[in-house]
N, C-alpha and C positions, 0 to 999 in steps of 0.2 A: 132405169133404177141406178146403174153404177154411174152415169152423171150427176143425178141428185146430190148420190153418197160423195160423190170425187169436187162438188159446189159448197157442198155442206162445211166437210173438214177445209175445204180455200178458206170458206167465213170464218171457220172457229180458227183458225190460224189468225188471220189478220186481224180479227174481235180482239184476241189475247195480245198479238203486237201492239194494237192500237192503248191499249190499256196498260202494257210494260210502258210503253214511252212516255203514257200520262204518268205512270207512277216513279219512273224515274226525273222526272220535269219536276215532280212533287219534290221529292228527296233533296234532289239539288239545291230546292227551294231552301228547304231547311239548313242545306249546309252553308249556302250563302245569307242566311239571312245573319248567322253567330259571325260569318266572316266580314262582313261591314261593318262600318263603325256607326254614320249617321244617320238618323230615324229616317231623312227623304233617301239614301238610296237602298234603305232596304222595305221601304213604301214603293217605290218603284219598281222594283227586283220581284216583289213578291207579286204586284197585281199581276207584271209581265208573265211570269212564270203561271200564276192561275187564268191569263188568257191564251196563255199555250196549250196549257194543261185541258183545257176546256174545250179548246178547238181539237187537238187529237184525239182526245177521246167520244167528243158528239156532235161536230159537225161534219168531219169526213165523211162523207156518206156511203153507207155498209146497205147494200139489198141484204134485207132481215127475212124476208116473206122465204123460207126455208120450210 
C-alpha cells in the first residue's frame, strides 16, 4: 500500500512538472510572438513552441495505470 501511495504522488508530481513546462513553453510563446517583427519568424517561433509544447506535455510517456 505505501508504494502505491509513494508511485502515485511520483506521478502527480511529474504530471504537474510536465504541464508547468508546457505552460510555460506556452507563455513564452506569446511573449516572443509581440517581440518579432516579421510574420515568417513568428510563424516559425510559434509552431516550434506548439511542437514543444505538445511533445512535453503528451508524448513523454507517464504509466497512468495508478
Amino acid at each position: 500500500m505505501g508504494k502505491k501511495l509513494k508511485d502515485k504522488v511520483c506521478f502527480t508530481i511529474a504530471n504537474t512538472l510536465i504541464h508547468l513546462l508546457g505552460s510555460i513553453c506556452f507563455l513564452l510563446c506569446v511573449y516572443f510572438f509581440f517581440h518579432f517583427d516579421t510574420i515568417m519568424e513568428r510563424v516559425l517561433y510559434i509552431s516550434g513552441t506548439i511542437i514543444v509544447s505538445i511533445a512535453l506535455t503528451y508524448i513523454i510517456p507517464i504509466d497512468k495505470n495508478y
